[in-house]
C-alpha positions as CSV (number, residue, x, y, z in Angstrom):
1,X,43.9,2.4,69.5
2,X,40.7,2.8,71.2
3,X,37.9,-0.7,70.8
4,X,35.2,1.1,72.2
5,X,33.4,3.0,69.1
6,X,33.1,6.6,69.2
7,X,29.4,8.0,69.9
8,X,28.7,8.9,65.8
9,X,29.8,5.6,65.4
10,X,27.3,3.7,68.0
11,X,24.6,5.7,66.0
12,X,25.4,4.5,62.8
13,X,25.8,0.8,63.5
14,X,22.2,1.1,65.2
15,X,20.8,3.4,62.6
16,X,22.2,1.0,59.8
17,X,20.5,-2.2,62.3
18,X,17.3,-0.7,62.3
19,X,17.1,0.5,58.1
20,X,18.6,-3.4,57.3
21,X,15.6,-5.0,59.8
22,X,13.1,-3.9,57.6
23,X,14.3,-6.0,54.8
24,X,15.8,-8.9,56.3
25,X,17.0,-12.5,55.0
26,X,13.5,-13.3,53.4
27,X,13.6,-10.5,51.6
28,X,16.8,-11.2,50.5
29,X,16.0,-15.0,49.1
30,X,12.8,-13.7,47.7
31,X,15.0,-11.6,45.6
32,X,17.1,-14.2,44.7
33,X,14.8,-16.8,43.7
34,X,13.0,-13.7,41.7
35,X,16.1,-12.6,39.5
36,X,15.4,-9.2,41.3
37,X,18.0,-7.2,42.8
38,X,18.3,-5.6,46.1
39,X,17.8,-2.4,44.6
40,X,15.3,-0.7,47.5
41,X,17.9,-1.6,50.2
42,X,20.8,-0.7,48.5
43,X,18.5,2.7,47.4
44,X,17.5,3.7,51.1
45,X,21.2,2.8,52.2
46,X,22.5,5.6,49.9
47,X,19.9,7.5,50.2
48,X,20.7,7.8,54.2
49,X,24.5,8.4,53.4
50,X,25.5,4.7,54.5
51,X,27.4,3.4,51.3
52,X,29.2,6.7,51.2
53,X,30.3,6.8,54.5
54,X,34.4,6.1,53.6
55,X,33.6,8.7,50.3
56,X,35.6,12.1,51.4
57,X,33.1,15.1,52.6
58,X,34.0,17.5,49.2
59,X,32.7,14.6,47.1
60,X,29.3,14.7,49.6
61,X,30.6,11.2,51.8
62,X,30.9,11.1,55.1
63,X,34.4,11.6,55.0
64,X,35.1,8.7,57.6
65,X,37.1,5.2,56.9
66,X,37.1,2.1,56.8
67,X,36.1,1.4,60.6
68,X,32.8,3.2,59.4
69,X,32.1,1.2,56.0
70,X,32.5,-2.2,57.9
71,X,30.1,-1.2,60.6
72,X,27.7,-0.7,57.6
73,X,29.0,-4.0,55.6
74,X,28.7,-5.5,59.2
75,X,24.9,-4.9,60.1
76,X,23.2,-5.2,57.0
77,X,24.6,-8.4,56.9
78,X,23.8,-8.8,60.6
79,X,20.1,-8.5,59.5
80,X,20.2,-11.7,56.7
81,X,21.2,-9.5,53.8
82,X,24.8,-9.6,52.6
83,X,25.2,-7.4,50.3
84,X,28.8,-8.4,48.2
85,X,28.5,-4.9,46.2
86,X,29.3,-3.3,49.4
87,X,32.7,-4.7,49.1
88,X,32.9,-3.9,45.2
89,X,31.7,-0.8,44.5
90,X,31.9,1.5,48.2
91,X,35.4,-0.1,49.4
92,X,37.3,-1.3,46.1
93,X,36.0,1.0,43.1
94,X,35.7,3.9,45.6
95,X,38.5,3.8,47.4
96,X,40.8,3.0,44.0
97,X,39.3,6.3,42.3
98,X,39.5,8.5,45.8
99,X,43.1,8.0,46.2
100,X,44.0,7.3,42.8
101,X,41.7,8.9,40.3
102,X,42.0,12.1,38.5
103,X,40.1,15.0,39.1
104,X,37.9,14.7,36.7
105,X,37.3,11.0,37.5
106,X,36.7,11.7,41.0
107,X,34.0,14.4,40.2
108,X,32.8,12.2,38.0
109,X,32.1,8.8,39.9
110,X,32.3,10.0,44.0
111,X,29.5,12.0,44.7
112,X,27.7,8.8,43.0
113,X,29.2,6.4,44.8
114,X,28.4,8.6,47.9
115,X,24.5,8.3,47.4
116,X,24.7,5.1,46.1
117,X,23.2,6.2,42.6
118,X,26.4,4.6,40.9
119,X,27.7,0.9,41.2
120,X,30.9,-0.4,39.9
121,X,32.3,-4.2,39.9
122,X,35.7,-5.0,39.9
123,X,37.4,-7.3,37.5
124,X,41.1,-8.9,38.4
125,X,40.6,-12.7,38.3
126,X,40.8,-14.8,35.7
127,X,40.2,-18.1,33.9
128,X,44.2,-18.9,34.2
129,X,45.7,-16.7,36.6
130,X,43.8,-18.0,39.8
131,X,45.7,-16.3,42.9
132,X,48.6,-15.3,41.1
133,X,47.6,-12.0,39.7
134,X,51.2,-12.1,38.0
135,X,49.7,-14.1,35.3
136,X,47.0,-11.9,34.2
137,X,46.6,-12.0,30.1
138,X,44.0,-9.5,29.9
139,X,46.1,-6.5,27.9
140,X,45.8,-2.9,27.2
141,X,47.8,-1.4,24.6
142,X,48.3,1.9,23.0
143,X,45.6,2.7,20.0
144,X,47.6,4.6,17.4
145,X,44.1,6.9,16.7
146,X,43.2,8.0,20.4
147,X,42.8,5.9,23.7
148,X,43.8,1.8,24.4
149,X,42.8,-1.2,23.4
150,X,41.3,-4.2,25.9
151,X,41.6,-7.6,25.1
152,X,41.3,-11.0,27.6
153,X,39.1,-12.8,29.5
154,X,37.9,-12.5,33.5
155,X,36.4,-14.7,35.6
156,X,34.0,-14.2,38.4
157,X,33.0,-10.9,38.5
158,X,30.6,-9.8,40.6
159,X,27.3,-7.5,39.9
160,X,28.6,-6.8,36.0
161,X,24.5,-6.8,35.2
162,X,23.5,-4.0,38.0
163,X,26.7,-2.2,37.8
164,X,27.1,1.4,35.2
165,X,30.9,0.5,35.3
166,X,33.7,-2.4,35.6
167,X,36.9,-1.2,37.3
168,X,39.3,-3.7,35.2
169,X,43.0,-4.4,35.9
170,X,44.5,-5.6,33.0
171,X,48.3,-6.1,32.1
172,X,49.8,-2.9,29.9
173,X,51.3,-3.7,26.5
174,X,54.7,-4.8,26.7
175,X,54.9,-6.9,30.6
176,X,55.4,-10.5,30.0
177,X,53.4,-12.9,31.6
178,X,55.5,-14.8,34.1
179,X,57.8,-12.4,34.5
180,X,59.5,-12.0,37.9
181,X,57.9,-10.5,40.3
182,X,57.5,-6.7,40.5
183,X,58.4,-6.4,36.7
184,X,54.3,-6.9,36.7
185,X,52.6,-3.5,34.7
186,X,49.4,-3.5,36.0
187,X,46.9,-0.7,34.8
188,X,42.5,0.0,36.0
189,X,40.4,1.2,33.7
190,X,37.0,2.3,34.1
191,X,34.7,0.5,31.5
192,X,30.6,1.2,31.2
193,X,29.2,-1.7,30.8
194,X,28.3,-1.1,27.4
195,X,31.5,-0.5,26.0
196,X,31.4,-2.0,22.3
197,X,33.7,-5.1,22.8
198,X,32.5,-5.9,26.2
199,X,30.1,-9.0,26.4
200,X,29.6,-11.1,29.6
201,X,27.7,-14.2,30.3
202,X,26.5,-15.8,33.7
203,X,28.2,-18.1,36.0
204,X,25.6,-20.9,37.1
205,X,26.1,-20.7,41.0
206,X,25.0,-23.0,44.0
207,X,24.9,-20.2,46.3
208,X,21.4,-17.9,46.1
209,X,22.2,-14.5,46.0
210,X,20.4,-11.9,44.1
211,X,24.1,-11.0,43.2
212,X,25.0,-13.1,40.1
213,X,28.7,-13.8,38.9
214,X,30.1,-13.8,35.2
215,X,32.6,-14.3,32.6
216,X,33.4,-11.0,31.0
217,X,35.0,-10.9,27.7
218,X,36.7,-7.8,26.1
219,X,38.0,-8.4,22.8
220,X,39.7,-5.1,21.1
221,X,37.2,-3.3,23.3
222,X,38.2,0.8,22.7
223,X,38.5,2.9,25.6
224,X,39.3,6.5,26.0
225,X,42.4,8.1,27.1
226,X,40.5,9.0,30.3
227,X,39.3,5.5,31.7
228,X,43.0,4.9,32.9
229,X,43.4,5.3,36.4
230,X,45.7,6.8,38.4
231,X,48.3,7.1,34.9
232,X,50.5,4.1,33.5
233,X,53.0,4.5,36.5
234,X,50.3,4.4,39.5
235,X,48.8,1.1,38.9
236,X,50.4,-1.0,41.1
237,X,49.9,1.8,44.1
238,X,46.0,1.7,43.1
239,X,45.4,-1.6,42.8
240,X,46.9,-2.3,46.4
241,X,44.9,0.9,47.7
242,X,41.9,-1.3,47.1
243,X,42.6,-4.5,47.9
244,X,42.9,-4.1,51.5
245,X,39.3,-2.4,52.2
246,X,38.7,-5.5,50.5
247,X,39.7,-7.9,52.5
248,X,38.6,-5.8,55.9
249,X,34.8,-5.4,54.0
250,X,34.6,-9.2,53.7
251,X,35.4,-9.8,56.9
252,X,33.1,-7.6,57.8
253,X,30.7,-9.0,56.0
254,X,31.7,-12.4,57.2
255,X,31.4,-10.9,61.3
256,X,27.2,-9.8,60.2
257,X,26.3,-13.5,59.0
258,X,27.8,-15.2,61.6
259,X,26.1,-12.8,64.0
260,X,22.9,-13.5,62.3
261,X,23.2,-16.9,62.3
262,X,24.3,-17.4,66.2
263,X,21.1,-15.2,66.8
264,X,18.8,-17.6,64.8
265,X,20.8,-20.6,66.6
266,X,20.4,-19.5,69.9
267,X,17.0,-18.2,69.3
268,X,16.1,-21.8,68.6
269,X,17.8,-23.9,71.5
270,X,15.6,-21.5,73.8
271,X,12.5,-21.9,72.4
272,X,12.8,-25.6,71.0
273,X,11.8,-28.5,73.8
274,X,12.4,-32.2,73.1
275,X,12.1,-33.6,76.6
276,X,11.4,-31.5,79.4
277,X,13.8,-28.4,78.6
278,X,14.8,-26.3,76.1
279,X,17.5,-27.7,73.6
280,X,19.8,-24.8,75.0
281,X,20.0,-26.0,78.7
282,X,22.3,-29.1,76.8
283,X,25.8,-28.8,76.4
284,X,26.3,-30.2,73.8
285,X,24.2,-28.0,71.7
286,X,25.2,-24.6,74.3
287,X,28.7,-25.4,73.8
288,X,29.3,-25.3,69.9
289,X,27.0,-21.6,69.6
290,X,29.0,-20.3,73.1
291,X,32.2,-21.1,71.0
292,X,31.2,-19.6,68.0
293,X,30.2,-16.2,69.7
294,X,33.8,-16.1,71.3
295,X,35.5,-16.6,67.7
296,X,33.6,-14.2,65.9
297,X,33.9,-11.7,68.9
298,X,37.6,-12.1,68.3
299,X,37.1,-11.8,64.3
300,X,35.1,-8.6,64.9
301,X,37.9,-7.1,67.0
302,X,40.8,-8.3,64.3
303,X,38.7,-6.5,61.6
304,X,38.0,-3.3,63.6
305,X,42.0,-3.0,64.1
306,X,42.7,-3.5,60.2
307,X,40.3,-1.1,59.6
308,X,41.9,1.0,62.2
309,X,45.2,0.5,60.7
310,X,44.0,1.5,56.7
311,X,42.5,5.0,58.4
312,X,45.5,5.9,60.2
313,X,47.6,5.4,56.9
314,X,50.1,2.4,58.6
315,X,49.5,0.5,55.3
316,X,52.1,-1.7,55.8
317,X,50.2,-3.0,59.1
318,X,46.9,-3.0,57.6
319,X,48.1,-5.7,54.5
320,X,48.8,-8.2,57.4
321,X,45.9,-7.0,59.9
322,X,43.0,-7.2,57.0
323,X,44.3,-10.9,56.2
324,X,44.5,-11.7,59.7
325,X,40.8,-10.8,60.1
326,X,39.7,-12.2,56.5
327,X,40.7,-15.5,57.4
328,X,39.3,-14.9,61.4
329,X,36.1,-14.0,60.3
330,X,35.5,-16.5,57.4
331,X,36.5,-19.1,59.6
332,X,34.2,-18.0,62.6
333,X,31.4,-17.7,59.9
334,X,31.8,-21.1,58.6
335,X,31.6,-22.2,62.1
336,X,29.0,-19.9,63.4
337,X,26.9,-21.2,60.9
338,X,27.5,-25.1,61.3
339,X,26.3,-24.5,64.7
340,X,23.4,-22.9,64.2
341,X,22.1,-25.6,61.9
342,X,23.5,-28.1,64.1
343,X,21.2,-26.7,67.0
344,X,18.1,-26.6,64.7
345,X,18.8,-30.3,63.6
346,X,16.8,-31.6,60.8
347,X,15.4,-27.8,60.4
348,X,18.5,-26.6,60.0
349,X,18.1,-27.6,56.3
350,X,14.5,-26.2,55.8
351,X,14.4,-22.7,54.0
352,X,12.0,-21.7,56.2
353,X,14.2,-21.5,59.4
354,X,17.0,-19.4,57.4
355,X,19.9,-20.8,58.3
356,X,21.0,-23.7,55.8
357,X,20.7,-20.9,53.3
358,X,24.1,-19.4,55.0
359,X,26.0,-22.3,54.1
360,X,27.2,-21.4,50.4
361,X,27.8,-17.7,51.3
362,X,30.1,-18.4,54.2
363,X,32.1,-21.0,52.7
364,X,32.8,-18.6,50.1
365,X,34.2,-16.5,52.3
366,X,37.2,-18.7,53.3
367,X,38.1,-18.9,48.8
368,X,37.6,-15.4,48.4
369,X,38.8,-12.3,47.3
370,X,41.9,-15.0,48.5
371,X,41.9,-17.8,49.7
372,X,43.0,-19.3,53.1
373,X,45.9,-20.9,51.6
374,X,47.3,-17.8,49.8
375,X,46.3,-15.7,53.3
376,X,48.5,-18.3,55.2
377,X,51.5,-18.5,52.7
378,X,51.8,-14.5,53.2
379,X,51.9,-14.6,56.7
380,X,54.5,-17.7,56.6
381,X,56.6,-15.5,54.2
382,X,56.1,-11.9,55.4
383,X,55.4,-12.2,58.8
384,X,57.1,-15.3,60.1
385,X,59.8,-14.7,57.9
386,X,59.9,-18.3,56.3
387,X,61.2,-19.6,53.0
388,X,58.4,-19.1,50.2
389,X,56.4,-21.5,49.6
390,X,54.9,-20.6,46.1
């Protein structure tokens, strides 16, 4: 494995720098406090092949990986705009239905996903399951006239009003919740958004983000024999192919605001005089940003191996590698951020500086797509080789 990124890779992380500087964190609450969506970054980012970077070159991607779709995730974030659909719809949805789609579902939904002119959310948690995905309700059956059946509940989905499509996991007919482990049936199922059956209602958040979250409902929702993915065998195989890019996205994601935070930090303690220097010259301000730079440097590198891992196929290294750098990079971004505001003092807090706006979508980092807990109770078990915990 090689850290230093290849030439084509240099060009797209500066290519994707300079498109996501023209937008930039204003833009980004603007939208927010609006109810408007990102929809002329995320336009321009397909448009210029970003989002379909990981999409393989006969469905018009760039036929790259994973490495590539977290430089993207990475700098657009890098430039105040973190963009959670990234994670949902080019490295969850897209990844599920490239590996694990049929033909005609692939030709369908790729060479979209590849110009970013479809979106898909993801729907797995929900209201009573929390991190054990064992317990998920939410049931497909068999319709005696044609197609399934959805019924059940999920919980913080993400995008379900800008996205054509949910990808849902749901439980097929006949798998008892709580049953031991691997006896779990899962099954995905592509469902437009405005499948009859399908309602969803908005999650009041503390965290601004043009990006809302809901509660979708499906209740005897009919779906055609061709929304299952991957057949009633392949489920748990799909659902695993996407959770990793996941995990590597969001770290990712979590590497580009810490770096734009430290730059807004340090940006700050040069300019900004109390006394007869700038704030920077002072330890005790220098200190906190100069460790944060070494512990995202160190995320950055653990999420460029997991991604390195998922493209060379060694999935069994990339499940531990992308929740190594998860948990790195939300903790560096938590961290990264806390000193920035710390080194902007009481204007750290003011919107206008753009910094204490980081806080909520850091911190969210370290619950999810799983949490820290869950992250550190797999490597206990699987890596360390210690008695379960859970």
């Amino acid at each position: 494995m090689d850290l230093r990124e290849t030439d084509e890779q240099q060009l797209l992380r500066a290519s994707v720098a300079a498109m996501a500087a023209k937008y930039g964190h204003d833009y980004f609450l603007e939208k927010a406090r609006s109810g408007a969506k990102t929809s002329e970054l995320w336009k321009e980012a397909g448009d210029n092949g970003y989002l379909g970077v990981a999409v393989p070159a006969e469905y018009g991607g760039g036929g790259a990986g994973m490495v590539e779709l977290s430089i993207v995730a990475e700098e657009i974030a890098a430039a105040g705009c973190p963009l959670l659909l990234i994670v949902v719809s080019p490295a969850i949805a897209a990844t599920v239905i490239a590996t694990s789609g049929t033909v005609e579902q692939k030709e369908r939904w790729l060479p979209r996903f590849a110009d970013g002119s479809a979106k898909m959310s993801f729907a797995i948690t929900e209201p009573d399951a929390g991190s054990n995905s064992h317990n998920i309700t939410t049931t497909a059956r068999r319709d005696p006239a044609g197609g399934w059946r959805l019924s059940g509940t999920k919980y913080y989905i993400s995008g379900v009003d800008e996205t054509e499509a949910t990808l849902v996991v749901a439980r097929l007919e006949g798998a008892q919740k709580g049953s031991a482990r691997g006896t779990l049936r899962p099954a995905m199922f592509i469902v437009p958004t405005d499948t009859p059956g399908m309602t969803y209602q908005p999650i009041e958040m503390a965290i601004q983000s043009p990006e809302k979250q809901f509660t979708v409902f499906f209740d005897d929702a009919h779906l055609p024999d061709d929304a299952l993915v991957g057949g009633e065998e392949a489920g748990l195989a799909a659902l695993f192919a996407g959770l990793n890019p996941e995990r590597i996205t969001v770290a990712a994601y979590s590497n580009g605001l810490a770096r734009y935070a430290l730059r807004k930090g340090t940006e700050y303690a040069k300019d900004r005089t109390v006394w007869k220097a700038p704030i920077g010259s002072h330890q005790a301000i220098a200190h906190p940003l100069a460790k944060a730079h070494v512990e995202v440097e160190l995320a950055r590198m653990a999420t460029t191996r997991a991604a390195w891992f998922y493209d060379a196929g060694d999935h069994a290294a990339a499940g531990e590698a992308a929740n190594i750098a998860k948990y790195a990079a939300a903790e560096a971004a938590i961290n990264a951020v806390d000193a920035a505001v710390q080194a902007h003092g009481g204007n750290g807090m003011a919107v206008e500086y753009g910094v204490g706006t980081l806080i909520g979508a850091v911190r969210t980092a370290r619950i999810a797509p799983v949490s820290r807990e869950m992250i550190l109770n797999f490597i206990a078990q699987h890596t360390l080789g210690l008695p379960k915990s859970y």
